[in-house]
C-alpha positions in Angstrom: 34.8 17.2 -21.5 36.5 20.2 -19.4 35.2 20.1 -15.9 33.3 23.3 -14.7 33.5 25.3 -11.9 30.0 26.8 -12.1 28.2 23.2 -11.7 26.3 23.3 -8.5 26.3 19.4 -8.3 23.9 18.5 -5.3 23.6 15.4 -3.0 21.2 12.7 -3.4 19.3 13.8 -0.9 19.0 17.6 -1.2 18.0 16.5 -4.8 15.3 14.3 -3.4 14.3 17.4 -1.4 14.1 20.1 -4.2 12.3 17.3 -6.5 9.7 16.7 -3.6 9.2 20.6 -3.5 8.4 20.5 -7.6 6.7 17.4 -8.3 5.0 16.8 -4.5 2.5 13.8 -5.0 5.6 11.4 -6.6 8.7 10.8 -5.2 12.1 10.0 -6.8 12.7 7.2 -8.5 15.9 7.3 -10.3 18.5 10.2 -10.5 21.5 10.8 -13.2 23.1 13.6 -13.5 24.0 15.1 -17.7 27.9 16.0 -18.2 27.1 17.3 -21.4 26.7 20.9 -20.3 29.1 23.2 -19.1 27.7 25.9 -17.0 24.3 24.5 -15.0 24.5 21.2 -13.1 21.6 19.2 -14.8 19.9 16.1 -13.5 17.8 13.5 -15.8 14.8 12.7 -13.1 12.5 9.4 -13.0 9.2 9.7 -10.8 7.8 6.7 -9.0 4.7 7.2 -11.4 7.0 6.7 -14.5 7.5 10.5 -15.6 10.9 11.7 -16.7 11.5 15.3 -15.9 14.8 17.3 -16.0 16.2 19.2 -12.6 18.4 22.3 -13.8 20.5 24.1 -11.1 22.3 27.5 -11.3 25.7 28.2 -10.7 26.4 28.6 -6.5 25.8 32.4 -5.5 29.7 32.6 -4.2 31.0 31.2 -7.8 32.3 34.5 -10.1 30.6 33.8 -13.6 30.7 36.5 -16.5 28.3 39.6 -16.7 26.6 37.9 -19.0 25.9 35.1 -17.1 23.9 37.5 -14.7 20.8 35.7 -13.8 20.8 33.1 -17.0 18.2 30.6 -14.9 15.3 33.9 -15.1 16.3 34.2 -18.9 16.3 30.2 -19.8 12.6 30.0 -18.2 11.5 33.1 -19.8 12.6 32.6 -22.8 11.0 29.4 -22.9 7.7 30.2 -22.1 8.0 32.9 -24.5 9.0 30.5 -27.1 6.1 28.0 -26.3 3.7 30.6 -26.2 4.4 32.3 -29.3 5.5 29.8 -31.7 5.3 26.3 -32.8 9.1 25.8 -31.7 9.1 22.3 -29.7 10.5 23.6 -26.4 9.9 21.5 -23.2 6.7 23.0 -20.8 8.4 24.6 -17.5 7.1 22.4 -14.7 8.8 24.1 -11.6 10.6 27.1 -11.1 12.3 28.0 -7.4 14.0 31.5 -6.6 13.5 31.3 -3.2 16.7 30.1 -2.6 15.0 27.9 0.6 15.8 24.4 -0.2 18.6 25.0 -2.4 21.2 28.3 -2.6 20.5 28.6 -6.3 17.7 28.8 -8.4 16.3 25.6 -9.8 13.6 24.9 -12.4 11.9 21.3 -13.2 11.1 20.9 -16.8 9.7 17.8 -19.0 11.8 15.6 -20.4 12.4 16.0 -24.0 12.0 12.6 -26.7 15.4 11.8 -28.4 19.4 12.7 -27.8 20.9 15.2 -29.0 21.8 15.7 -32.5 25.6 16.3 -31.5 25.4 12.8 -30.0 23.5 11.1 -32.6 25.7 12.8 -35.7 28.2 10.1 -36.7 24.8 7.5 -36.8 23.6 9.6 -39.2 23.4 9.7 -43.5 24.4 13.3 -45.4 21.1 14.0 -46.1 19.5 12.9 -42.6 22.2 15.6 -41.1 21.2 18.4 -43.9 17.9 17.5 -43.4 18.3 18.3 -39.9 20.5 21.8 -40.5 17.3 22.7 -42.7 15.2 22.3 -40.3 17.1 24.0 -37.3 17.3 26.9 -39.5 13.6 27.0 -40.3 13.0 26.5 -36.4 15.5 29.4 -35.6 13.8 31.8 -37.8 10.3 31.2 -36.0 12.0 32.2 -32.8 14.1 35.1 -34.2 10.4 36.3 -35.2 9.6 37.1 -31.6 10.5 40.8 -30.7 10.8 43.2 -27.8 11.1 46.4 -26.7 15.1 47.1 -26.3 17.7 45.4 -26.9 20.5 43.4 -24.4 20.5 40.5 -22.3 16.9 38.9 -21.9 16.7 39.0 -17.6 19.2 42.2 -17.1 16.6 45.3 -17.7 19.4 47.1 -16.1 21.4 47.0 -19.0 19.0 47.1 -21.9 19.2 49.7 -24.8 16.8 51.4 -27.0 19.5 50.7 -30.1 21.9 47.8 -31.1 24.9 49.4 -31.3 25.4 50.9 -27.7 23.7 47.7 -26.4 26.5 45.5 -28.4 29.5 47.7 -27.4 28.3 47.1 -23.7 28.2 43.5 -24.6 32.1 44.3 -25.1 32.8 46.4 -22.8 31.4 44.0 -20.2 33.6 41.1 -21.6 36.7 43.9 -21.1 35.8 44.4 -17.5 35.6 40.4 -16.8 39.2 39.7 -18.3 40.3 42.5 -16.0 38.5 41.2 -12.3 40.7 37.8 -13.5 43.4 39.4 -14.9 43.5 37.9 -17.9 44.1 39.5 -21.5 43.1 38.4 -24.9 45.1 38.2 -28.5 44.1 41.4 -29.5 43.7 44.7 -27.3 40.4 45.8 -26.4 41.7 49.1 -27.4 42.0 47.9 -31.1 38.6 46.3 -31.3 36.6 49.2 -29.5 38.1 51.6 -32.6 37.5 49.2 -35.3 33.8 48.9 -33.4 33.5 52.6 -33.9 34.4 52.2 -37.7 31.5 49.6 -38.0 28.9 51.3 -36.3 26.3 52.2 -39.4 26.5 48.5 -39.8 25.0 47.8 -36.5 22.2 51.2 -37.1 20.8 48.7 -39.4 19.1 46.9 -36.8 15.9 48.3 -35.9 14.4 45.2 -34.0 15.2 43.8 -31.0 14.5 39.7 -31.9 14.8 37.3 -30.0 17.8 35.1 -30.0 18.6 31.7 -28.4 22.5 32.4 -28.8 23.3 29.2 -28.2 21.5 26.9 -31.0 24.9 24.2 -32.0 23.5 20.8 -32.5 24.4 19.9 -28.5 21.2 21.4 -28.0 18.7 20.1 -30.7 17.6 17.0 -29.8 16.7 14.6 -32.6 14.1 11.6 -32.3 13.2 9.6 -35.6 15.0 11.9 -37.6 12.9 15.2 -36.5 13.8 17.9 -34.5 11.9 16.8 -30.9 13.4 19.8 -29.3 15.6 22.7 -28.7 17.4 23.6 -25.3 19.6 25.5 -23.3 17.7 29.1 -23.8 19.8 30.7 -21.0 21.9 33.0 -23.1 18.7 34.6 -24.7 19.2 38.2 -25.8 17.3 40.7 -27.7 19.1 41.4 -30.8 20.4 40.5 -34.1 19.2 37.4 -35.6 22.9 37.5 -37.2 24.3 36.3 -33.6 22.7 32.8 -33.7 25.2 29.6 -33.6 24.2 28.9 -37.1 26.2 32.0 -38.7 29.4 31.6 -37.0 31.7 31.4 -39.7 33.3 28.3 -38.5 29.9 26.5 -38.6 27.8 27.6 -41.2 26.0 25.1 -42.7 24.2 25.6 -46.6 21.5 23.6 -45.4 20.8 25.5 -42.5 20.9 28.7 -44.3 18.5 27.5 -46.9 16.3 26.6 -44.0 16.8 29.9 -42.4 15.7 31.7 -45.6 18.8 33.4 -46.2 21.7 32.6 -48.2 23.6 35.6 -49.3 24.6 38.0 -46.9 25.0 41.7 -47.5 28.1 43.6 -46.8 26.9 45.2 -43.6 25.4 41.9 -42.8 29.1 40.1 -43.2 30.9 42.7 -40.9 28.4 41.8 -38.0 28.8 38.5 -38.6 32.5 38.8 -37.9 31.8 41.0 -34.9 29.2 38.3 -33.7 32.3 35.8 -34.1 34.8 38.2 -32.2 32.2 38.5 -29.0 31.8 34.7 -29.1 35.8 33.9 -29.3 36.5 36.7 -26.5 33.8 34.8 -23.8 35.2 31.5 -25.2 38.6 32.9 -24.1 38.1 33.7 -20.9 35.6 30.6 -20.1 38.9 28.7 -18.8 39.5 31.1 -16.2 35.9 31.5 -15.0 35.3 27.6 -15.4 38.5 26.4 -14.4 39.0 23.7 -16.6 41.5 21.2 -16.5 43.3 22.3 -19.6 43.6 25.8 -21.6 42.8 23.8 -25.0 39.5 26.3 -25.6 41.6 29.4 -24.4 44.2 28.5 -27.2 41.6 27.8 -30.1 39.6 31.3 -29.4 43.2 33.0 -29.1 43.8 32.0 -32.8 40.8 32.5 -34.1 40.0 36.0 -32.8 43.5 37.0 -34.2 42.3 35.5 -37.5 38.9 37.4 -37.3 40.4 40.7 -36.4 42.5 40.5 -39.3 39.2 39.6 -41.8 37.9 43.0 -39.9 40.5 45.0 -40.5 40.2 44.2 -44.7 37.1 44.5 -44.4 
């Protein structure tokens, strides 16, 4: 796994310290920290009482991240509670949540410890129909979330930047992604020239969308976690927007799975509905190409992979 520049890995100590803040009548038992994430540094957490917990950290204030990435800790916790409140989603309860940036120079939130692994971990353990019987049921999960809506639409913690339509939210969404290639210099396959006009061409496509839903954004099976063949929980809500239910993991076009689309409740796709789809893809391979540079990783593998497929989506746009 690519190594990350936006992990804020803590000493033992300091650990100890932020723990004793959130959980104040047990102290530290055991700490490990998770690698399978990319952007937060995450720590699995043992009490003295027994109780596993999960420590999440945000990025260090002085690391560049995306404009996206703009306060992601505020949106992961919201989201959550949202999530628990609202649905019967398994989602872990919020325990602890620190902005005061006093023991540590990020935020931090404590959260239970979910049952199982993840179902990324566990796939190659698993029959056909144990997976597709997982797909369905991330799909029917998805659509109970997707049934929450707001008020505008854009990232869930950056008001700032909200809109009361899709399209001009989602061309900001681009535009942003445009302006973080530039502060690193870096460019993409195609010119964000090109895409801004072909966006223009699409535009009644995007009118469509009336409601603002909520969407995890980030639903691949590295964050549904599996335990006795059942979806125990889903995770990593950080990249929560308001928006098109179309934007979810499980419609990538590289990824779509029958089952989870029978479990979603929706199985053909109109016209409109395909173009978006392909946008959705296009917004995803752009952040996944500049992720290298922001990150640092330790090889440009992902920057090569979202090069060619951009260039291949484009031209599925363009026929389109």
């Amino acid at each position: 796994m690519p190594v990350s520049m936006t992990k804020n890995q803590k000493s033992r100590v300091q650990l100890e310290h932020m723990m004793q803040q959130a959980c104040p009548n047990s102290p530290v038992k055991i700490l490990n920290e998770l690698t399978e994430g990319y952007f937060n540094a995450a720590y699995e957490v043992t009490l003295q009482n027994g109780k596993q917990v999960i420590l999440k950290i945000a990025p260090p204030p002085d690391v560049s991240v995306m404009r996206y990435e703009k306060d992601l800790m505020a949106a992961e916790v919201g989201a959550m509670r949202l999530v628990a409140e609202q649905t019967d989603c398994p989602v872990a309860k919020i325990l602890f949540f620190d902005q005061s940036r006093t023991l540590c120079d990020s935020d931090y939130f404590v959260m239970e410890k979910l049952p199982g692994k993840s179902f990324s971990v566990l796939q190659e353990q698993l029959t056909e129909a144990e997976k597709c019987h997982i797909q369905f049921s991330a799909g029917v999960f998805n659509r109970k979330l997707n049934a929450i809506s707001g008020e505008r639409f854009g990232c869930f913690a950056q008001p700032e930047k909200q809109y009361t339509a899709w399209f001009p939210a989602f061309k900001s969404l681009l535009q942003d992604v445009f302006a973080d290639a530039e502060q690193v210099s870096a460019s993409f396959s195609v010119k964000p020239q090109l895409l801004l006009e072909l966006l223009e061409r699409d535009k009644s496509c995007f009118e469509q969308v009336t409601c603002p839903q909520l969407v995890h954004w980030d639903l691949w099976a590295g964050n549904i976690f599996v335990d006795n063949g059942e979806i125990s929980g889903l995770i990593d809500f950080e990249r929560s927007l308001w928006g098109d239910f179309l934007m979810e993991a499980g419609f990538r076009s590289w990824q779509q799975e029958p089952a989870f689309l029978r479990g979603y409740g929706l199985q053909e796709l109109t016209l409109a509905q395909q173009i978006r789809v392909l946008w959705y893809d296009v917004y995803l391979l752009l952040i996944n190409s500049l992720e290298c540079d922001y990150r640092h990783y330790e090889t440009r593998e992902i920057f090569h992979w979202a090069s060619k497929m951009l260039l291949e989506t484009v031209q599925k746009l363009g026929s389109k």
